[in-house]
PDB file of the backbone (N, CA, C, O) and the ligand in Angstrom, with CONECT records:
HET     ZN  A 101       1
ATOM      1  N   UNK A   1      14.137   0.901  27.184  1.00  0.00           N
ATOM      2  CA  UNK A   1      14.006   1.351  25.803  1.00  0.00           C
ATOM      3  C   UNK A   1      15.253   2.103  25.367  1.00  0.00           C
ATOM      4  O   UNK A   1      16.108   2.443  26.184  1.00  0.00           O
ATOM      5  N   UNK A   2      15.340   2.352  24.093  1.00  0.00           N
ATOM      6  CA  UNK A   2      16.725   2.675  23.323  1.00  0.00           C
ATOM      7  C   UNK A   2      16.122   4.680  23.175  1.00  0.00           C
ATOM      8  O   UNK A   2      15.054   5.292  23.159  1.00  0.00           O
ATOM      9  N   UNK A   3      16.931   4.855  23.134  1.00  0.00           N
ATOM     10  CA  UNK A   3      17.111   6.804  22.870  1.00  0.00           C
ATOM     11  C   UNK A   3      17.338   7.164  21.395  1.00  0.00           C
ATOM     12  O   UNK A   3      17.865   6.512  20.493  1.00  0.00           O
ATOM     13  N   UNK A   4      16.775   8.422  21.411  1.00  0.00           N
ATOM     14  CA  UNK A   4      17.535   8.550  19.613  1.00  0.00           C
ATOM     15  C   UNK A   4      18.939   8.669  19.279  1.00  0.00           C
ATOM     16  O   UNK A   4      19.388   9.047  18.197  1.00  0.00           O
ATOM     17  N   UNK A   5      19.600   8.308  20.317  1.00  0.00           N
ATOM     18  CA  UNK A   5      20.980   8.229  19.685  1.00  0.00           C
ATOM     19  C   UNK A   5      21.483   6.872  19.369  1.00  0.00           C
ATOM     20  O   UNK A   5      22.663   6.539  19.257  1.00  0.00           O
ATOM     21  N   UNK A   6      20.505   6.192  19.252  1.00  0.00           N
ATOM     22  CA  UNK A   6      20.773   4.769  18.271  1.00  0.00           C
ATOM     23  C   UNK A   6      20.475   4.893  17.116  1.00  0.00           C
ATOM     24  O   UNK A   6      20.912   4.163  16.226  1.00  0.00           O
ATOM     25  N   UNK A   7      19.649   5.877  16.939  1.00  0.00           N
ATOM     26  CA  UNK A   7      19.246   5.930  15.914  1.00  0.00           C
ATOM     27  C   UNK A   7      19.542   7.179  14.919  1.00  0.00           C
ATOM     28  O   UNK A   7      19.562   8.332  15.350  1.00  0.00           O
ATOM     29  N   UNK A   8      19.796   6.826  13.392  1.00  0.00           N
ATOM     30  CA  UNK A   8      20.518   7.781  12.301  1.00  0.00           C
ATOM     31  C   UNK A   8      19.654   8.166  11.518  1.00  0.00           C
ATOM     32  O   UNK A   8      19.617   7.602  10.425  1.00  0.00           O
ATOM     33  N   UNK A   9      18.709   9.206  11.797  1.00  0.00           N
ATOM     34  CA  UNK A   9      17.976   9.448  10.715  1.00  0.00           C
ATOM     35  C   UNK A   9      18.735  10.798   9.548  1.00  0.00           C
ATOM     36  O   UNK A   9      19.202  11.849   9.986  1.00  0.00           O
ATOM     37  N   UNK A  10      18.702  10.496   8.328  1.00  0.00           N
ATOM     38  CA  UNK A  10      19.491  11.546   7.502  1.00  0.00           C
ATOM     39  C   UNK A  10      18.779  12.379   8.090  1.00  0.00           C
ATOM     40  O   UNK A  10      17.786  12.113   8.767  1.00  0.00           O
ATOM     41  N   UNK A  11      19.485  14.053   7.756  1.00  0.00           N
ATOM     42  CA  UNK A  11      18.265  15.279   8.222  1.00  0.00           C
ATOM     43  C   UNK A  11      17.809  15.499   7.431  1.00  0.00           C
ATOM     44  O   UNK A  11      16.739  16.085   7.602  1.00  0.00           O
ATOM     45  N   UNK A  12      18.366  15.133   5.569  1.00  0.00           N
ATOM     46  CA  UNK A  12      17.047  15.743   4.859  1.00  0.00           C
ATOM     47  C   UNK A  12      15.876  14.823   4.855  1.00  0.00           C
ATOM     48  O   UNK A  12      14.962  15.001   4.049  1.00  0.00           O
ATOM     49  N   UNK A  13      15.863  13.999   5.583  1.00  0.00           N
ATOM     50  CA  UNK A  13      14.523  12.761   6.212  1.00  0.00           C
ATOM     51  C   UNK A  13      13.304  13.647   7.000  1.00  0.00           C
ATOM     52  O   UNK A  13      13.491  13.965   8.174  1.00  0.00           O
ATOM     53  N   UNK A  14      12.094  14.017   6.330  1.00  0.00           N
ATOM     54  CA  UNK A  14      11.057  14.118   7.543  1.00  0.00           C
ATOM     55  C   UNK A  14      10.882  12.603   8.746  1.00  0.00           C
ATOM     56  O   UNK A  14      10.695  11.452   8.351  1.00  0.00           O
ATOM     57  N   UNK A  15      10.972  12.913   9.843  1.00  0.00           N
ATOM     58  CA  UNK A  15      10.066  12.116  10.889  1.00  0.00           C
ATOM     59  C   UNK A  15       9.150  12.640  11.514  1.00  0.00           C
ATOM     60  O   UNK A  15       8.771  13.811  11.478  1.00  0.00           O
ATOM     61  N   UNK A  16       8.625  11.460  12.328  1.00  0.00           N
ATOM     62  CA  UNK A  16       7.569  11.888  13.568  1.00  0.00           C
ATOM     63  C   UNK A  16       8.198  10.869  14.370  1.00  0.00           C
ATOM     64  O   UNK A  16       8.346   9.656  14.223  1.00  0.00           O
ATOM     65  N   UNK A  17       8.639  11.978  15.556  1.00  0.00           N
ATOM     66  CA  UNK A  17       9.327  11.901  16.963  1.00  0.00           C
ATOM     67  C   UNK A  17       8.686  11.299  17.755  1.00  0.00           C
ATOM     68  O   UNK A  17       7.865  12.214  17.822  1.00  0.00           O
ATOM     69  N   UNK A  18       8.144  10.299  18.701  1.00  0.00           N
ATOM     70  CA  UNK A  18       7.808   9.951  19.823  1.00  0.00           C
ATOM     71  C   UNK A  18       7.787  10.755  20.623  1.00  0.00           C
ATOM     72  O   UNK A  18       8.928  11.113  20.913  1.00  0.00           O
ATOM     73  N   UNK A  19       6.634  11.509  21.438  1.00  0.00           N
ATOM     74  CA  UNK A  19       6.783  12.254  22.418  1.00  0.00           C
ATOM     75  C   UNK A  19       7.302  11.389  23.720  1.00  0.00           C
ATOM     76  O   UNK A  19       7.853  11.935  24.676  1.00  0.00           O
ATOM     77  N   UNK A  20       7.114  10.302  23.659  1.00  0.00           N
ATOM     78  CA  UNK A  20       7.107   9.478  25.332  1.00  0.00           C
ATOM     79  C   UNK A  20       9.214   8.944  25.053  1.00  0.00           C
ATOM     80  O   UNK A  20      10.156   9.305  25.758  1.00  0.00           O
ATOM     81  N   UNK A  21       9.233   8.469  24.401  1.00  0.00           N
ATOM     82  CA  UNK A  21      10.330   7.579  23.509  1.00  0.00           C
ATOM     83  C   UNK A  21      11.670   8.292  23.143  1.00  0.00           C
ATOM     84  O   UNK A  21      12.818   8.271  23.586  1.00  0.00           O
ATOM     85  N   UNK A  22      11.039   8.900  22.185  1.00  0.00           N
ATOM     86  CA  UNK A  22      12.047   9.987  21.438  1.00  0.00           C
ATOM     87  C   UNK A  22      12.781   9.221  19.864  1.00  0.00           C
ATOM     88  O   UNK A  22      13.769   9.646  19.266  1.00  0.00           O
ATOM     89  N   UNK A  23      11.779   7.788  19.424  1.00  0.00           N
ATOM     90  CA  UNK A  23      11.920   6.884  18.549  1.00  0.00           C
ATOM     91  C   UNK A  23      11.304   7.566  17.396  1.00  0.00           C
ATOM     92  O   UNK A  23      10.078   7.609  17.303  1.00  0.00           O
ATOM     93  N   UNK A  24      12.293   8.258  16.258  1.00  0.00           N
ATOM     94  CA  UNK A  24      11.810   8.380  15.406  1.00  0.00           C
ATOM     95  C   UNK A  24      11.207   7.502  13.923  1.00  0.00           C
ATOM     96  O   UNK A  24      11.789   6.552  13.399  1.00  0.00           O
ATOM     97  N   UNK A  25       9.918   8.115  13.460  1.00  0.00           N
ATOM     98  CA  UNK A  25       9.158   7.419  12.604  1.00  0.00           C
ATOM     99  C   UNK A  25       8.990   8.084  11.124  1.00  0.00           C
ATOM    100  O   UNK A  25       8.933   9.297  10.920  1.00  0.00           O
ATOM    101  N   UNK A  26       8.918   7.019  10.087  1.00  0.00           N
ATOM    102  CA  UNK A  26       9.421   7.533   8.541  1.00  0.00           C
ATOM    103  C   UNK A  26       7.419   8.126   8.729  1.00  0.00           C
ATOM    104  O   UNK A  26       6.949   8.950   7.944  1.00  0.00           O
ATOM    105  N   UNK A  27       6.771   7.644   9.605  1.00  0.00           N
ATOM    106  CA  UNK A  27       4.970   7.847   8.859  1.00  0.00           C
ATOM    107  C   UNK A  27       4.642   8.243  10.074  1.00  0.00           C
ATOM    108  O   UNK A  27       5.247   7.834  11.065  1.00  0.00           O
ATOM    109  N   UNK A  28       3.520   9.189  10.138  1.00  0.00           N
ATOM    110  CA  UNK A  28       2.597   9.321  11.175  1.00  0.00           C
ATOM    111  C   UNK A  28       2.027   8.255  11.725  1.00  0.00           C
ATOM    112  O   UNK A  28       2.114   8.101  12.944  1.00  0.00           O
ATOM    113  N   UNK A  29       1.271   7.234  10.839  1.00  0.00           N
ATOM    114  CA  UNK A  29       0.322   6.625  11.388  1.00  0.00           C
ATOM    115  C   UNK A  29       1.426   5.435  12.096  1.00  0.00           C
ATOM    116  O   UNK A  29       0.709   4.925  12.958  1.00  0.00           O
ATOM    117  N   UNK A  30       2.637   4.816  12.166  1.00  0.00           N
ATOM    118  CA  UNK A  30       3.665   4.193  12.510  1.00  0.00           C
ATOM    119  C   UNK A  30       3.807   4.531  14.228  1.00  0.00           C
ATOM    120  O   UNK A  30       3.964   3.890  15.268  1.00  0.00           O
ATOM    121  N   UNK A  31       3.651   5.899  13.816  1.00  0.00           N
ATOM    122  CA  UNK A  31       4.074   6.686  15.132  1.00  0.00           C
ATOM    123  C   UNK A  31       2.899   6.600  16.244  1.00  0.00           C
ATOM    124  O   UNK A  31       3.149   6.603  17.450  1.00  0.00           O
ATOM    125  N   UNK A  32       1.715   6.531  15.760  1.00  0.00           N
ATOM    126  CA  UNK A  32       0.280   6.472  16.266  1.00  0.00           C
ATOM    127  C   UNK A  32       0.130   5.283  16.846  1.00  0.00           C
ATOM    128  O   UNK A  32      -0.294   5.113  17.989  1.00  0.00           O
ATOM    129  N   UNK A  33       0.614   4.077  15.761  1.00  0.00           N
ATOM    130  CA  UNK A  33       0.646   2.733  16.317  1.00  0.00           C
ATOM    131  C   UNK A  33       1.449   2.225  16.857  1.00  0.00           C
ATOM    132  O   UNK A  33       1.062   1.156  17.330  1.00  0.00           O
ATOM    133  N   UNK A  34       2.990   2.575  17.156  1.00  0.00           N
ATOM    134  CA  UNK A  34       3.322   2.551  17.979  1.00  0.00           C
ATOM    135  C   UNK A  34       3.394   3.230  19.556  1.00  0.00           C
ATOM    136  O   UNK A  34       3.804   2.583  20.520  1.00  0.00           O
ATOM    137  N   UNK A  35       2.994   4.435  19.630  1.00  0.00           N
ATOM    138  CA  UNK A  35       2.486   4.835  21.026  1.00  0.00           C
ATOM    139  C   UNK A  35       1.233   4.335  21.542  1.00  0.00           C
ATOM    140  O   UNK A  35       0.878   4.567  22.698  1.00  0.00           O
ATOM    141  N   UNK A  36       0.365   3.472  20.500  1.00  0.00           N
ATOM    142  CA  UNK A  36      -1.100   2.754  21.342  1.00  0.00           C
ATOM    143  C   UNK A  36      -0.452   1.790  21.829  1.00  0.00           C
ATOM    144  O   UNK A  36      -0.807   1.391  22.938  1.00  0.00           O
ATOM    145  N   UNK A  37       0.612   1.174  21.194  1.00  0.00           N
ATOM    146  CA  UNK A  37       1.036  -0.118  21.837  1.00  0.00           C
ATOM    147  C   UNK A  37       2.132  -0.308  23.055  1.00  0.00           C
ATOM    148  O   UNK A  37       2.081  -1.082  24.011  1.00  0.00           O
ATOM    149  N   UNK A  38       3.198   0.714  22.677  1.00  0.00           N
ATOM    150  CA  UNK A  38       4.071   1.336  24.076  1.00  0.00           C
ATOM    151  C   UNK A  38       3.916   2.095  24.557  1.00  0.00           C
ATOM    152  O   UNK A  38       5.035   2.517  24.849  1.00  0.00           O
ATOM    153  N   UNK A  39       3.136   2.780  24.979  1.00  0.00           N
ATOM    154  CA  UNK A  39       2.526   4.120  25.580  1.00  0.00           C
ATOM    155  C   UNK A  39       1.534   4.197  25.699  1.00  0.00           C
ATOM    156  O   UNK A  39       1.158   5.365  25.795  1.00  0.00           O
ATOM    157  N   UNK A  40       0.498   3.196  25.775  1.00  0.00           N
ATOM    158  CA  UNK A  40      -0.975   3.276  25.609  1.00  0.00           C
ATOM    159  C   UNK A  40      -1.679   3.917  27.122  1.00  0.00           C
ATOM    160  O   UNK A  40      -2.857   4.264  27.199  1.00  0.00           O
ATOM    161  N   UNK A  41      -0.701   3.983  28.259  1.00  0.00           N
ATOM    162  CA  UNK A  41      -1.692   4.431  29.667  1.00  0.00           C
ATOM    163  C   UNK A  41      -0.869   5.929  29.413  1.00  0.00           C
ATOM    164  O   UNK A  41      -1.070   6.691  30.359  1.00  0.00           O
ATOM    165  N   UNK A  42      -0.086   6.445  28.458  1.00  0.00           N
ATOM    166  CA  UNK A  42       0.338   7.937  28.345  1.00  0.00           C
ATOM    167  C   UNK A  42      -0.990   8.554  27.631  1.00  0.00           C
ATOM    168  O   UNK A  42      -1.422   9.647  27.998  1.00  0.00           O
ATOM    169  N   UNK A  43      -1.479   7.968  26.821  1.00  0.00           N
ATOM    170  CA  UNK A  43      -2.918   8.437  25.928  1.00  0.00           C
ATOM    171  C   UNK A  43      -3.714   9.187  26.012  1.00  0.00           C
ATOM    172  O   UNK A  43      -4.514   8.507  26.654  1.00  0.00           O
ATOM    173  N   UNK A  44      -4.354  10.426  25.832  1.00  0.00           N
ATOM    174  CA  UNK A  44      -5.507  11.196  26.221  1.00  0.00           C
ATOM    175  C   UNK A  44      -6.485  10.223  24.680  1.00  0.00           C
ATOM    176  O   UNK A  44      -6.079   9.568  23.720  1.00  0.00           O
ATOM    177  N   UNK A  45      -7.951  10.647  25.212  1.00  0.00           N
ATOM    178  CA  UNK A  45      -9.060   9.894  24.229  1.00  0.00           C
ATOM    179  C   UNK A  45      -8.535  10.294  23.040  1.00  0.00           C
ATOM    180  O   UNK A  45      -7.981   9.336  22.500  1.00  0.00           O
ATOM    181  N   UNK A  46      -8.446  11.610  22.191  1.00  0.00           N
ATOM    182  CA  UNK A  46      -7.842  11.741  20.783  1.00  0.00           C
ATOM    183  C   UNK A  46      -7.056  10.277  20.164  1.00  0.00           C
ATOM    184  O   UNK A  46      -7.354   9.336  19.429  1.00  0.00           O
ATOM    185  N   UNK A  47      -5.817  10.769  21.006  1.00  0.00           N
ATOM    186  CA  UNK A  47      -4.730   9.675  20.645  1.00  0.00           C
ATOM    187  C   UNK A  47      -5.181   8.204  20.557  1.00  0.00           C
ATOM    188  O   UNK A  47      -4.694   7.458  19.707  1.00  0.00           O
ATOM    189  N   UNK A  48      -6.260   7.722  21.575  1.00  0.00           N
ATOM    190  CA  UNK A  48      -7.150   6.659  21.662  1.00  0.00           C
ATOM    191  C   UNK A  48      -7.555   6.345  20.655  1.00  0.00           C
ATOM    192  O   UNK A  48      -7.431   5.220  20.172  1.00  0.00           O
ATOM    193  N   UNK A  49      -8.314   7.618  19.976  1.00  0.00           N
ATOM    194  CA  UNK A  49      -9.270   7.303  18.918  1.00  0.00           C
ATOM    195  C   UNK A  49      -8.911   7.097  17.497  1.00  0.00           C
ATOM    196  O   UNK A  49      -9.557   6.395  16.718  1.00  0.00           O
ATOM    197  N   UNK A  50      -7.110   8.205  17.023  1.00  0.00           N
ATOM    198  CA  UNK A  50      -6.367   8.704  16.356  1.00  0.00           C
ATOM    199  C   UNK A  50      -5.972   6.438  16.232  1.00  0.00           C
ATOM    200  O   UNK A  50      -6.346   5.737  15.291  1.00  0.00           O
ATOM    201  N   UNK A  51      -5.341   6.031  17.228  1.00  0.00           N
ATOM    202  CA  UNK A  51      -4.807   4.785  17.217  1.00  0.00           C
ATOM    203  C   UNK A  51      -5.510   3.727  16.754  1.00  0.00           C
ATOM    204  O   UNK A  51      -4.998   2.807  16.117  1.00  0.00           O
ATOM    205  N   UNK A  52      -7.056   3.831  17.138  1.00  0.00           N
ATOM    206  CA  UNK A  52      -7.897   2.812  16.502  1.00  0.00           C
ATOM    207  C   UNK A  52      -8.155   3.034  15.275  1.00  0.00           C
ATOM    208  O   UNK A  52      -8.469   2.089  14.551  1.00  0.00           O
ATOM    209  N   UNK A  53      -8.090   4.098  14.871  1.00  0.00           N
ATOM    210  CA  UNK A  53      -8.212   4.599  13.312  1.00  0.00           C
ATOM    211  C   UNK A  53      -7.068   3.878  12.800  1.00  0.00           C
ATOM    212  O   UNK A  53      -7.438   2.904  12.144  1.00  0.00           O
ATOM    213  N   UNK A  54      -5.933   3.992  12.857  1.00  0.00           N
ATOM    214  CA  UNK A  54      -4.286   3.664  12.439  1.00  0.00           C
ATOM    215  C   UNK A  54      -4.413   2.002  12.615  1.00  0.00           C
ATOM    216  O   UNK A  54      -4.055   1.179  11.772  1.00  0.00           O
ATOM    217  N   UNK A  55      -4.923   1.756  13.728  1.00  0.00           N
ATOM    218  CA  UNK A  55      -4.843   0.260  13.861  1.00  0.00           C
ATOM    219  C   UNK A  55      -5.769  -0.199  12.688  1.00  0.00           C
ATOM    220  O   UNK A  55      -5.310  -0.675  11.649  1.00  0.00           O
ATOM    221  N   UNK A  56      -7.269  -0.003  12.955  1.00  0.00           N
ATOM    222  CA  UNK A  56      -8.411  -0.645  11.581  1.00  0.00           C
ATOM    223  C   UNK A  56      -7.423  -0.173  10.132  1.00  0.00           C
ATOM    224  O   UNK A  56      -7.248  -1.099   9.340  1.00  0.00           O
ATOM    225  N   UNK A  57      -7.006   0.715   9.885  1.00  0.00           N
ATOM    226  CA  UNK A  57      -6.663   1.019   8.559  1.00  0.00           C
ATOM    227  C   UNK A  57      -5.474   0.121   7.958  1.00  0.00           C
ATOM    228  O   UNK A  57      -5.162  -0.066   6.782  1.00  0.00           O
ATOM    229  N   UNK A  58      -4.811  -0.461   9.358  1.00  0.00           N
ATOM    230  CA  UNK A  58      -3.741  -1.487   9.028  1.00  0.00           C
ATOM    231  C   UNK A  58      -4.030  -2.945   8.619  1.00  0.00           C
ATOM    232  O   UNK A  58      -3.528  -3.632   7.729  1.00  0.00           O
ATOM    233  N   UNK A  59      -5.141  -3.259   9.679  1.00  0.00           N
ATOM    234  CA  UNK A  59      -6.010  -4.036   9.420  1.00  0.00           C
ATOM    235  C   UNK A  59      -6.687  -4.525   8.161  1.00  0.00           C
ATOM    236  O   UNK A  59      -6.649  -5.676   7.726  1.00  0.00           O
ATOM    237  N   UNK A  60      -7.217  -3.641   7.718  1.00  0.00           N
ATOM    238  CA  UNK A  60      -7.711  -3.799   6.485  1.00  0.00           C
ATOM    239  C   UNK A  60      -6.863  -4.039   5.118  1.00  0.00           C
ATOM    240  O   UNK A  60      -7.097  -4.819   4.195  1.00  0.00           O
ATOM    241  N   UNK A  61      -5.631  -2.963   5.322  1.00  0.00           N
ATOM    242  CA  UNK A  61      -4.576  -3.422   4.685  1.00  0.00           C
ATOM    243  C   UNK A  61      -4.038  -4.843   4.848  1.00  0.00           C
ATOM    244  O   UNK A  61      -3.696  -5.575   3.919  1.00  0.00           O
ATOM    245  N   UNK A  62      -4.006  -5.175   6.320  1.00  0.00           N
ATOM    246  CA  UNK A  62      -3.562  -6.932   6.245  1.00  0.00           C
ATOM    247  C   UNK A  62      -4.002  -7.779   5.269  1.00  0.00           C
ATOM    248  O   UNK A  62      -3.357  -8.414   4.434  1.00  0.00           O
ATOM    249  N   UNK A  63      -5.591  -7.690   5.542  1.00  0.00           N
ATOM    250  CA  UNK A  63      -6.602  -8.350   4.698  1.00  0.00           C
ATOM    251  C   UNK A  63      -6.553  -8.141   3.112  1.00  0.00           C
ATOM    252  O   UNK A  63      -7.052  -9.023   2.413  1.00  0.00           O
ATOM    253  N   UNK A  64      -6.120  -7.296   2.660  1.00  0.00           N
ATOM    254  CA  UNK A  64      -6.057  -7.207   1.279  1.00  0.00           C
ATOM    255  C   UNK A  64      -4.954  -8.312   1.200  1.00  0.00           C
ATOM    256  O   UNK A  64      -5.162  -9.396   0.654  1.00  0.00           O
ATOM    257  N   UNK A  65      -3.553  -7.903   1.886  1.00  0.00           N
ATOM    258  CA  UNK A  65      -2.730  -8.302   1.484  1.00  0.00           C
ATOM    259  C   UNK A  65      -2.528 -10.034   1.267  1.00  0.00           C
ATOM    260  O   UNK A  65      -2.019 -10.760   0.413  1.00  0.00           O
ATOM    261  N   UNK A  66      -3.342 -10.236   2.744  1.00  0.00           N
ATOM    262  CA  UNK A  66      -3.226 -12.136   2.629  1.00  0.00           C
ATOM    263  C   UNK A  66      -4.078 -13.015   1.533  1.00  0.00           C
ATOM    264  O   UNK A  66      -3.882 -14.156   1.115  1.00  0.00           O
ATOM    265  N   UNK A  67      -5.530 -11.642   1.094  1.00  0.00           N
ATOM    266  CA  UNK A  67      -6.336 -12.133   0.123  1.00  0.00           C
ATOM    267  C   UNK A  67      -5.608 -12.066  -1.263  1.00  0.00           C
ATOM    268  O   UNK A  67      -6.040 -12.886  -2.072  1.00  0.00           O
ATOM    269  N   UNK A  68      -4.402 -11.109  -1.787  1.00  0.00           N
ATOM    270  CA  UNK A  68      -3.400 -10.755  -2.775  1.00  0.00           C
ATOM    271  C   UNK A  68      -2.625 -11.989  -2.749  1.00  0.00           C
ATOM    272  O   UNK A  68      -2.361 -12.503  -3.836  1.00  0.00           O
ATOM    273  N   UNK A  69      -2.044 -12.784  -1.209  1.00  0.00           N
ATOM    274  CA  UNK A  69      -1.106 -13.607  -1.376  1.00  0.00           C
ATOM    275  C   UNK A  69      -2.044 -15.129  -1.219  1.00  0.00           C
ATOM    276  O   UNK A  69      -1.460 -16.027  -0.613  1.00  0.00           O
ATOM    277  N   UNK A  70      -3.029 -15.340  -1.583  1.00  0.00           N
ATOM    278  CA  UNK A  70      -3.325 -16.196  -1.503  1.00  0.00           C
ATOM    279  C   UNK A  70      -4.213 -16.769  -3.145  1.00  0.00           C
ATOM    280  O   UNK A  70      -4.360 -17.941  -3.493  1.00  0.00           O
ATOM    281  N   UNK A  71      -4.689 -15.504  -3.912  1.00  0.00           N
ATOM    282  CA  UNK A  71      -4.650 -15.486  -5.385  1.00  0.00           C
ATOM    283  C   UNK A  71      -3.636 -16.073  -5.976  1.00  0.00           C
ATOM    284  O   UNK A  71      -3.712 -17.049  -6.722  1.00  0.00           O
ATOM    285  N   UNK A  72      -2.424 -15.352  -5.577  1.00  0.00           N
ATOM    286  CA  UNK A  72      -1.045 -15.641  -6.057  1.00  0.00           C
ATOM    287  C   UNK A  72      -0.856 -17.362  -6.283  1.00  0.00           C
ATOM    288  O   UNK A  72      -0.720 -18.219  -7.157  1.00  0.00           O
ATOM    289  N   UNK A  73      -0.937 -17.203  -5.090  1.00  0.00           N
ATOM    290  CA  UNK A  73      -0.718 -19.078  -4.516  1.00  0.00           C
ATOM    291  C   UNK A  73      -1.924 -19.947  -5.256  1.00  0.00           C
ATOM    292  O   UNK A  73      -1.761 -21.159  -5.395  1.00  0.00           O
ATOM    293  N   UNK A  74      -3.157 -19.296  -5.735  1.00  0.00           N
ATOM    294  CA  UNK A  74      -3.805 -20.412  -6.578  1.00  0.00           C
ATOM    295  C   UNK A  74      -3.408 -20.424  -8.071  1.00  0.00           C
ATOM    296  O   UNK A  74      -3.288 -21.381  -8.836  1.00  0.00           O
ATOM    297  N   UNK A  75      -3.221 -18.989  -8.297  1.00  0.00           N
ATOM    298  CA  UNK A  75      -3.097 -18.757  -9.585  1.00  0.00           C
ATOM    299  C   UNK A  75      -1.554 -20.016 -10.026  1.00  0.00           C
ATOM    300  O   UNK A  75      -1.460 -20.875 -10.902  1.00  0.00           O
ATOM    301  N   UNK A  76      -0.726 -19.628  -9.108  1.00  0.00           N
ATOM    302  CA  UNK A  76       0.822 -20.407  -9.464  1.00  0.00           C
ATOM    303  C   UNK A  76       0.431 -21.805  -9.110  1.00  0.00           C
ATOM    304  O   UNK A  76       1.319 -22.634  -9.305  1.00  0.00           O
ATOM    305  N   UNK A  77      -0.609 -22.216  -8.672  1.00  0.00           N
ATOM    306  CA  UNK A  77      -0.561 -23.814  -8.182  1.00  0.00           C
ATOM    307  C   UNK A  77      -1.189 -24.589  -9.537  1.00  0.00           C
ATOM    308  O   UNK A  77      -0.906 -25.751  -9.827  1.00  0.00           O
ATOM    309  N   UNK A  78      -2.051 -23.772 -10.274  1.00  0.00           N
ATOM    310  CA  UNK A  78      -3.019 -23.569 -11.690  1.00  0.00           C
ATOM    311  C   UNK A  78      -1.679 -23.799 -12.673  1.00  0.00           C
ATOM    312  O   UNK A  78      -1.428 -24.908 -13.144  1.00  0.00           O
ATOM    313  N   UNK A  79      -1.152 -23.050 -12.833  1.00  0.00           N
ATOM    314  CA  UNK A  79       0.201 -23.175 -13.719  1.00  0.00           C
ATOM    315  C   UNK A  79       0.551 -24.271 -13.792  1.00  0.00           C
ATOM    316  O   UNK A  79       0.357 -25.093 -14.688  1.00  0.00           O
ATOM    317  N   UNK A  80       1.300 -24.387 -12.487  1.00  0.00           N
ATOM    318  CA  UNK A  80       2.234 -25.526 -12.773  1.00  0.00           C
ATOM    319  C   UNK A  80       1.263 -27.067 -12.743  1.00  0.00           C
ATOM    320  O   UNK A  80       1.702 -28.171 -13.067  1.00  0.00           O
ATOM    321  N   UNK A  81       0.192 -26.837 -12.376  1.00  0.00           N
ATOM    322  CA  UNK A  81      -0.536 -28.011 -12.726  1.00  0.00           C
ATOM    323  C   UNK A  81      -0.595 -28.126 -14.471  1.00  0.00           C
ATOM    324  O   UNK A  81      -0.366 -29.168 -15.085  1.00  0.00           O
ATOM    325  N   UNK A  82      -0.858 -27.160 -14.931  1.00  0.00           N
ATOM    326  CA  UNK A  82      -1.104 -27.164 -16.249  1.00  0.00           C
ATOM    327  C   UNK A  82       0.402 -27.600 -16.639  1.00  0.00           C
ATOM    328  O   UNK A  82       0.542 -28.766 -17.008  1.00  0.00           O
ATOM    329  N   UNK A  83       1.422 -26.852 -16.596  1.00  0.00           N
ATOM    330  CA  UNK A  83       2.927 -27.220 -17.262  1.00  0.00           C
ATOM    331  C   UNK A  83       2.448 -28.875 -16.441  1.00  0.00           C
ATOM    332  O   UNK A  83       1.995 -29.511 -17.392  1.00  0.00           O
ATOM    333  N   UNK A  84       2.389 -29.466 -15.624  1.00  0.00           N
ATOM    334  CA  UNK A  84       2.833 -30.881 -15.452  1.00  0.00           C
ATOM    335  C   UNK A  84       1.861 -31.757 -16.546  1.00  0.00           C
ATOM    336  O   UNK A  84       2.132 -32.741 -17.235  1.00  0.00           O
ATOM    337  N   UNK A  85       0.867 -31.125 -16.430  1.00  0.00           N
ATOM    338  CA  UNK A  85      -0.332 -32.375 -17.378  1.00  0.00           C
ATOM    339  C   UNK A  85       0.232 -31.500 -18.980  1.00  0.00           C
ATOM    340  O   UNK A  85       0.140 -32.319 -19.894  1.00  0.00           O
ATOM    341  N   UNK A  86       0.516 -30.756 -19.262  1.00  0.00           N
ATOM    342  CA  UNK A  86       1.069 -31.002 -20.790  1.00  0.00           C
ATOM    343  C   UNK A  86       2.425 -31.644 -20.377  1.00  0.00           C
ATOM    344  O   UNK A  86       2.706 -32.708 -20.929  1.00  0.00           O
ATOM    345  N   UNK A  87       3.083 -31.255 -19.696  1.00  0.00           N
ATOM    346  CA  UNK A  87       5.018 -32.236 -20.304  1.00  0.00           C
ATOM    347  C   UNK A  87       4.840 -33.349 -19.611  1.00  0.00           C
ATOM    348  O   UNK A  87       5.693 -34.236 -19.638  1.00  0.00           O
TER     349      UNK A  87
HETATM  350 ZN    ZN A 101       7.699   5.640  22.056  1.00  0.00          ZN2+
END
């Protein structure tokens, strides 16, 4: 793994530091989901529980998002059907 001296965070930037890593993060919950996934046997239950929270909440966000990009994609397929049957 890479150290924080690859990495440039401005200082007037808040992060959250990696305790295991030392990989700083613009979000908490970033930071959460990435230590369940590289650090997951460092974990006490909190952090366990803290991660499945961070993970479902991403989750759910996925799901909006593919249900957002898939409106999109009917709505624009609707269009241009319509522009082809008028011109
Ligand atoms: Zn880390």
């Amino acid at each position: 793994m890479t150290d924080t001296d690859d990495y440039h965070v401005p200082a007037t930037e808040s992060m959250y530091e990696c305790p295991s890593c030392g990989r700083p993060f613009a979000r908490e919950e970033w930071r959460t989901l990435h230590r369940g996934l590289e650090h997951a046997s460092e974990l006490d239950d909190a952090d366990v529980e803290q991660f499945r929270e961070a993970y479902r909440s991403e989750d759910s966000e996925l799901r909006l998002f593919r249900l957002k990009a898939l409106a999109a994609l009917v709505v624009l397929y609707f269009v241009l059907l319509m522009i082809y049957a008028v011109v």
